[in-house]
N, C-alpha and C positions, 0 to 999 in steps of 0.2 A: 749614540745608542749602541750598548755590547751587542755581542752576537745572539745572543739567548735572547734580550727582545727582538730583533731583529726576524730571529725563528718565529718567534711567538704570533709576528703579525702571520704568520703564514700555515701555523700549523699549532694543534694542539698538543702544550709540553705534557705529560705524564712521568713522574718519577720511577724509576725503575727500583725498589732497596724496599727494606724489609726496616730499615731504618727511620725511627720515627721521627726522629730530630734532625737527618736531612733534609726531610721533605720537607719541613715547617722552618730550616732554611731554605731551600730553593723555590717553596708555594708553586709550585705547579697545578694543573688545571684537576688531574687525577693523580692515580698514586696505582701500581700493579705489585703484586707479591706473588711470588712461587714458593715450593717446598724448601729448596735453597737457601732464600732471603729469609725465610722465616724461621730456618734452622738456626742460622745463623743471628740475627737478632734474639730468637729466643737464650743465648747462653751469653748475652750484653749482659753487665751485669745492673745497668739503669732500668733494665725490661725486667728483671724479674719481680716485679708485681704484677706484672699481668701474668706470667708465669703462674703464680701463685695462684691470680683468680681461675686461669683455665682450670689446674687441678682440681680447686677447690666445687669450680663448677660441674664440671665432668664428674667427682665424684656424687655431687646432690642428685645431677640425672640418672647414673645408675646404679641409685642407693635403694632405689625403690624395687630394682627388677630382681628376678629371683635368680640367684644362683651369678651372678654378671662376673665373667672370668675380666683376667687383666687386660686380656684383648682388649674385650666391650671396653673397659676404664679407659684405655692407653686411645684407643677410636675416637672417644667422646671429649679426648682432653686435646686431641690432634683438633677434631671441631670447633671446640670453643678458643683453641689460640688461635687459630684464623682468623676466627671472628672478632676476639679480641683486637689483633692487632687491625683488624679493619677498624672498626670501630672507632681504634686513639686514631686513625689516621684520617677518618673523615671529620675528625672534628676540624682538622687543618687543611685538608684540599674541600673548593666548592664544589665540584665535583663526586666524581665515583672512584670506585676502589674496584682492582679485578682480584678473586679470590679464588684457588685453584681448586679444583676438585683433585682426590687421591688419583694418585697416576698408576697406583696398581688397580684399577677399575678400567684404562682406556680402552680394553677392548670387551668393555660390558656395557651396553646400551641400556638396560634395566638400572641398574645399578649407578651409573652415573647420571642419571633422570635422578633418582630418590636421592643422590647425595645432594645431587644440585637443591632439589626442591627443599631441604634442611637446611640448609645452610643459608638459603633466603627465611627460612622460618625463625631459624635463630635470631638474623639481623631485623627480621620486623616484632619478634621478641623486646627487641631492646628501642624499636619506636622507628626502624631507618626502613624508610622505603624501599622496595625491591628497585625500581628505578634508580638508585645511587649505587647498585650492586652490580657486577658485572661476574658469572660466572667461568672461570677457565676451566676450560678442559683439550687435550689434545689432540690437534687435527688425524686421528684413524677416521677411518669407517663408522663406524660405533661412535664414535664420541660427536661426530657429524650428526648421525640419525640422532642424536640424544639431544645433540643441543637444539635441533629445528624442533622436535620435539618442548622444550622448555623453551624458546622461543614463541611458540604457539600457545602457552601459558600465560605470557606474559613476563617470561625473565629472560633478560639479555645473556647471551653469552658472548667472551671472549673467545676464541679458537687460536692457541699456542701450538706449540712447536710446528711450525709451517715452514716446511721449507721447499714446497714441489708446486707446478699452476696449476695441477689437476685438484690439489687438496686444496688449493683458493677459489678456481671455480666451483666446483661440490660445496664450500661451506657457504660461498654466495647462491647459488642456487638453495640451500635449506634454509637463507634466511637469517642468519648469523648475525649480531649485532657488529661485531669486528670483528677482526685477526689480527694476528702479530706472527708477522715474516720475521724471521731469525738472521740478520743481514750477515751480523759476525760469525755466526758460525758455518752459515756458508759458505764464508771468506777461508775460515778455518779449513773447511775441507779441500776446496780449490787449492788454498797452498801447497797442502801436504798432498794431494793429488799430484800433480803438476809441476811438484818439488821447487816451488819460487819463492822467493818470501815476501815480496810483497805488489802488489796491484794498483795502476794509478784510480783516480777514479771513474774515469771515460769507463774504465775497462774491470771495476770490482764484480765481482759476480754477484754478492749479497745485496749491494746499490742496484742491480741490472736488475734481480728478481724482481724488486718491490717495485721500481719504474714499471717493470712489465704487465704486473699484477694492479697496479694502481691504475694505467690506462687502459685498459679491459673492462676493470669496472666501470669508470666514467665513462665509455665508448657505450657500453651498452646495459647503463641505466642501475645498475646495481645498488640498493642504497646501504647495500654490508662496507663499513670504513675500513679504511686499511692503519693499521698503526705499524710501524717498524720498529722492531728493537733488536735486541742483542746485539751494541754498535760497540765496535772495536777503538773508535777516534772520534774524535769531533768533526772529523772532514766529513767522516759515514754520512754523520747524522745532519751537515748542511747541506751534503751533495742531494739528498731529501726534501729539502723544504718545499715545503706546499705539500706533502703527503698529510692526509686527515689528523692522527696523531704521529707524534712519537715516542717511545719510553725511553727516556733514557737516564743512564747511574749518575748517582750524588759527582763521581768524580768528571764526570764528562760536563755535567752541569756548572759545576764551581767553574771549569776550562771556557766554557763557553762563554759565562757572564763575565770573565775577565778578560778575554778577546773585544776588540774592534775590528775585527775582520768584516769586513763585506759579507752578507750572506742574503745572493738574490733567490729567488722565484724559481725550484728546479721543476717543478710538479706541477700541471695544470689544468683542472679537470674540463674547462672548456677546450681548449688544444686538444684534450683526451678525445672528446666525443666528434670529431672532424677528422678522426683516425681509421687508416681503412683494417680495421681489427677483425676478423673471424668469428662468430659465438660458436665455443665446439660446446655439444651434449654430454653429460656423465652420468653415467649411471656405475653402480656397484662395480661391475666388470671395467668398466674404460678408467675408475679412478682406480684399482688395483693395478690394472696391468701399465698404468702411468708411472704409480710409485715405482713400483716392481722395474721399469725400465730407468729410473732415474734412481742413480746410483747415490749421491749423494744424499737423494731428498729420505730415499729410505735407510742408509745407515743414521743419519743427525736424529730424525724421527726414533728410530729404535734407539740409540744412544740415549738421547734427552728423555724418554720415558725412564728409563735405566736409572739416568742417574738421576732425576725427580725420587722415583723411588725408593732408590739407597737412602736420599739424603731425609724421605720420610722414615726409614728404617732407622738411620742415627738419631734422630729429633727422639723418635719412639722409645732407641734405647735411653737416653737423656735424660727423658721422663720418668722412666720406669727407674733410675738410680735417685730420682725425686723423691717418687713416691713411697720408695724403699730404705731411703735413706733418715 
């Protein structure tokens, strides 16, 4: 048995890629896209028909409204590639697809509720239950209140760029379907923090978070899953197992099903709950002045909005040389 079954008995795989033909090699359980993966699939040149269809659909929906600048077009074609590429991709995982919500919305609690609740409209448009649909949005404040919010509707959310305990207990307490602790680029920051280049595993700090986070929960009953991603190596992602999911990339994947490495049981959620763990309370003020004191978890958070962002503003320009061309 490679390693990647190995993981599998212990933890649920998740593809990490925007890429549709690795996941339908590696068949993973789910499949997760960011602004990122989907920038980048969208300029494949095998994906551009879906391409095509987003424009083409974005333009039907706002052909009808009066006056619809390039914004409204360039918004509504940003929409339907999402959902596109969800779509070709759940035809291939059993599973669910997480789909992010605009990350220049995270600090609007209005606004990413009604993105969210489209974006399930679209996909049960096309026949896919909102249960197969998992919405991302990024652990602020806001994006917390938004998701318990849509949560309380009826639609799951995913909570991304996590990288602090105070933003994992807040999104367990609102109720959160999962999260996704950022293990690598925590690692990231630690190095360049601390000027080392590299970390065993005992002692990774991106490995230490999600251990930490993952028995808290099971200590005290939470049924928000933890999924780890942004894995730097294949060590990251066994030093893990037994964590609820994992995501992890087409190359990590390929690495793993060709290993015969040993990969025991690191996560235990009965061990968890025989744990003498603390429940602390958060509100508004204690998950601020948490981030605010954790240095790392608030720049990676501010960062990874940043560049989600940008990378929905190149997609945007992209489009708009489509459209115009």
């Amino acid at each position: 048995m490679n390693s990647l079954d190995q993981l599998k008995r212990h933890s649920i795989i998740v593809a990490d890629t925007g890429d549709i033909d690795s996941i339908a090699r590696n068949k993973p359980q789910d499949a997760t896209t960011n602004p990122s993966l989907i920038a980048k699939a969208a300029q494949m040149p095998q994906y551009a028909d879906l391409v095509e269809e987003a424009i083409a659909t974005g333009r039907h929906d706002v052909g009808g409204k009066s006056g619809p600048t390039e914004l409204h077009l360039l918004n509504a074609i940003l929409d339907h590639l999402s959902v596109i590429f969800g779509l070709r991709i759940l035809r291939i995982v059993p599973g669910r697809v997480s789909v992010e919500v605009d990350a220049r919305l995270s600090f609007d609690e209005h606004a990413t509720v009604e993105k969210g609740r489209h974006l399930i409209s679209l996909f049960e448009e096309h026949g896919i239950s909102k249960e197969r649909i998992l919405i991302k949005i990024a652990s602020t404040w806001e994006g917390i209140r938004a998701a318990e919010r849509l949560e309380q509707e009826g639609i799951h959310c995913n909570l991304t760029l996590l990288f602090g305990f105070g933003q994992a207990i807040a999104c367990a307490d609102a109720g959160v379907t999962l999260i996704s602790p950022f293990v690598g680029r925590i690692l990231d920051w630690f190095k360049k923090a601390k000027g080392v280049s590299s970390y065993s595993m005992e002692d990774d700090p991106g490995v230490l978070s999600v251990q930490r986070i993952f028995n808290y929960y099971k200590r005290h009953g939470y049924r928000t899953q933890v999924m780890g991603a942004s894995f730097r190596s294949a060590e990251q992602v066994t030093a893990l197992c037994g964590c609820d999911l994992l995501t992890v990339a087409p190359a990590l994947l390929t690495e793993l099903s060709g290993s015969e490495a040993e990969v025991p049981k690191r996560l235990d959620a009965d061990e968890a709950k025989a744990m003498n763990i603390e429940r602390l309370e958060i509100d508004e003020r204690s998950f601020r002045w948490m981030l605010n004191q954790d240095a790392m978890a608030t720049e990676k958070l501010a960062e990874g909005i940043r560049g989600f962002a940008n990378d929905l503003e190149s997609l945007s320009r992209y489009m708009a040389k489509l459209l115009n061309s």
